[in-house]
C-alpha positions in Angstrom: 52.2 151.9 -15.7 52.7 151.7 -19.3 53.4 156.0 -19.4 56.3 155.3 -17.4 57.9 152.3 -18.4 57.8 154.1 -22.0 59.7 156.4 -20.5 62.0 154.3 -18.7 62.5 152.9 -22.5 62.5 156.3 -24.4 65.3 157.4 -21.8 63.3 160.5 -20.2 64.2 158.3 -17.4 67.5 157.8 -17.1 69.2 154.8 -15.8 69.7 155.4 -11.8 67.7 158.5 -11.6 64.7 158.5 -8.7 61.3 158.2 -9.3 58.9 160.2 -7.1 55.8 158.9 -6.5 54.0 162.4 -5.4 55.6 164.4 -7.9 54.6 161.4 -10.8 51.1 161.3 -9.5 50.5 165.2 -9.3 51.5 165.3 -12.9 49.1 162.7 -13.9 46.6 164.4 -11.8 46.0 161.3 -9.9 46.5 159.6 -6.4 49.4 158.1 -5.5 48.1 154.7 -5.2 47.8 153.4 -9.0 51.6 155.2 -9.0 52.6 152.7 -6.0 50.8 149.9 -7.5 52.8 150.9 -11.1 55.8 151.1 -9.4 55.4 147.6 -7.7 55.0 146.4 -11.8 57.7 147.8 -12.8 60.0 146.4 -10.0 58.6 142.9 -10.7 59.7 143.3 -13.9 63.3 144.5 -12.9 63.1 148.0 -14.4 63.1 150.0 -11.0 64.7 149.0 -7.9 63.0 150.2 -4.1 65.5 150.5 -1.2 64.6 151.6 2.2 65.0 155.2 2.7 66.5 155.8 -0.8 63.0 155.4 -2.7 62.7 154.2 -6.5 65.4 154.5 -8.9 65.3 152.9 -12.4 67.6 150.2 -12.5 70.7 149.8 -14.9 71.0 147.2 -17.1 74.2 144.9 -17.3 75.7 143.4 -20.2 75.4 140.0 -18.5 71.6 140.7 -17.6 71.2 141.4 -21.7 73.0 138.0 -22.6 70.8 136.1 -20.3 67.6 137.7 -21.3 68.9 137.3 -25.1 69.8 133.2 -24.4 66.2 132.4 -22.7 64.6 134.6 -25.5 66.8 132.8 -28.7 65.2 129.0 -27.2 61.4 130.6 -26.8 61.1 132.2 -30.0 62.2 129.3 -32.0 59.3 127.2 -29.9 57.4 130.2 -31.4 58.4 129.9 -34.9 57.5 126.2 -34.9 54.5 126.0 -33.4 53.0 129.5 -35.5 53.5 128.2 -38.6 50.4 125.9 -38.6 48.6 128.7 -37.8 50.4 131.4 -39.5 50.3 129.9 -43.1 49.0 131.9 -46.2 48.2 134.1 -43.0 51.2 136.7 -43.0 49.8 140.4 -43.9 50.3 141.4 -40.6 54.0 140.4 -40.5 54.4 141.9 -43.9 52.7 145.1 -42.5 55.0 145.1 -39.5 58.0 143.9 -41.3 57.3 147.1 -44.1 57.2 149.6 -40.9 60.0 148.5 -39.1 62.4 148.8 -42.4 61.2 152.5 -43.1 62.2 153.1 -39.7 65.5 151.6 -40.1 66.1 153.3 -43.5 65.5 156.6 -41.0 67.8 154.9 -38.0 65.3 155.4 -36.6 65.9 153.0 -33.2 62.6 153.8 -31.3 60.3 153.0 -34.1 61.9 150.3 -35.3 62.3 148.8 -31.8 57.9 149.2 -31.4 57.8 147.5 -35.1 60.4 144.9 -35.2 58.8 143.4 -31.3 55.1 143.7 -32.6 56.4 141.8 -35.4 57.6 139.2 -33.1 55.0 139.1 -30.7 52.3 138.6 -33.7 54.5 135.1 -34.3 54.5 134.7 -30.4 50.9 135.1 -30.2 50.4 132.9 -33.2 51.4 129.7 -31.5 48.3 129.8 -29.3 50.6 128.7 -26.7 49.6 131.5 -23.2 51.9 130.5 -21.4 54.9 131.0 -24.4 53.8 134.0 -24.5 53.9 135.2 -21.0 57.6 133.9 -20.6 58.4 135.8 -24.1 56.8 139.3 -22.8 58.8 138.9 -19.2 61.8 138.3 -20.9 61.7 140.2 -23.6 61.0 143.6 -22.3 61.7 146.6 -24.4 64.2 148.2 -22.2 66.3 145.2 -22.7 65.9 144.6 -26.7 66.3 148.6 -27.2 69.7 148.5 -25.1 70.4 145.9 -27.7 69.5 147.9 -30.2 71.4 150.8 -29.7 74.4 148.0 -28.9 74.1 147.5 -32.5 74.3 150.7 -34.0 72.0 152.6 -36.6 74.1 151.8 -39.2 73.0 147.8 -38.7 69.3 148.5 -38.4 68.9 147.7 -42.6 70.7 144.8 -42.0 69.0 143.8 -39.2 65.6 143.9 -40.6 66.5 142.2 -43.7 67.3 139.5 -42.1 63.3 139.0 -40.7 62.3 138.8 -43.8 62.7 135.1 -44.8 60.9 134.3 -41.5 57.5 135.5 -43.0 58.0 133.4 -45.8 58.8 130.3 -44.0 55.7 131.2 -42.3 53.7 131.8 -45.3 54.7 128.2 -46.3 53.6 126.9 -43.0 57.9 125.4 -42.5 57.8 125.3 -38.4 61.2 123.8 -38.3 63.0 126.4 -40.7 60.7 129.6 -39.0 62.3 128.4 -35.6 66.0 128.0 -36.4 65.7 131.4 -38.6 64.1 133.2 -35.5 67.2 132.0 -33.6 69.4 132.3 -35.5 68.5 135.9 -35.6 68.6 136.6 -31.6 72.1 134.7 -31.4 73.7 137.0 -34.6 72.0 140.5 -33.0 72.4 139.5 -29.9 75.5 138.2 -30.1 75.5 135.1 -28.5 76.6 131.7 -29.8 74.8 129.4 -31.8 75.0 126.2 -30.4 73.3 123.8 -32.5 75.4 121.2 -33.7 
């Protein structure tokens, strides 16, 4: 499952095109079953779409599907932010590892590798809250497909700028802030993501 949706993400499967099972699982020499069961992942997750007698296509993604996805994701990773830093303080090399990564890739424009950076990065402060069920919400909304369509929304020129702007979040972490590691965590999905901020 996770072969293909990478390349559903990496764009070696293009938005529309058909996906078929035999000729998937003859390449990767295996039944058709764990190819079915894959496919029945995927759909739950909204990257492919099954219609009668048409088969398997990868779905497209709208601009409205992106804002949703962005306004659920902007109120959970704040949640995140607050309840990581407890856990997170004097406890950030792995942000700072992530954080360093995703900037080299940006300073490349790079917008694969930076994508696989700057979510780790996230997910780490997801996974930090010791909240499970946060962090299954965050990982069904925040799906790759849909944060790389973002991505690519905001040009390779922005990347820099983009990952800059993580940066005070590890040290709000570092200092165990929970309030100011939330609102800076979305603050930075409503300005990338372009929706509005609507705290008062």
């Amino acid at each position: 499952m996770q072969l293909l949706l990478e390349r559903i993400l990496d764009g070696t499967y293009k938005p529309g095109e058909r996906l078929i099972e035999l000729q998937i699982a003859n390449e990767l020499k295996t039944s058709q079953s764990p190819v079915r069961e894959a496919f029945r992942y995927l759909e739950a997750l909204r990257v492919v779409e099954t219609e009668t007698y048409k088969g398997t296509r990868v779905r497209s993604i709208s601009p409205r599907e992106l804002e949703e996805s962005s306004q659920v994701r902007a109120a959970l990773e704040e949640l995140g932010g607050q309840l990581a830093a407890v856990h997170m303080k004097n406890k950030v090399e792995a942000l700072e590892r992530e954080s360093a990564l995703f900037m080299q890739a940006a300073a490349a424009k790079d917008v694969k590798t930076y994508s696989k950076h700057d979510i780790e990065f996230h997910r780490i402060i997801i996974e930090s809250s010791q909240n499970s069920l946060l962090l299954s919400l965050w990982e069904s909304v925040v799906l790759e497909s849909r944060f790389r369509l973002t991505l690519k929304s905001i040009g390779e020129e922005q990347l820099v700028e983009f990952g800059t702007a993580h940066l005070p979040v590890i040290d709000t972490l570092r200092k165990g802030k929970g309030k100011e590691s939330g609102e800076l965590l979305k603050n930075l999905i409503c300005k990338f993501h372009f929706l509005k901020n609507e705290s008062p």
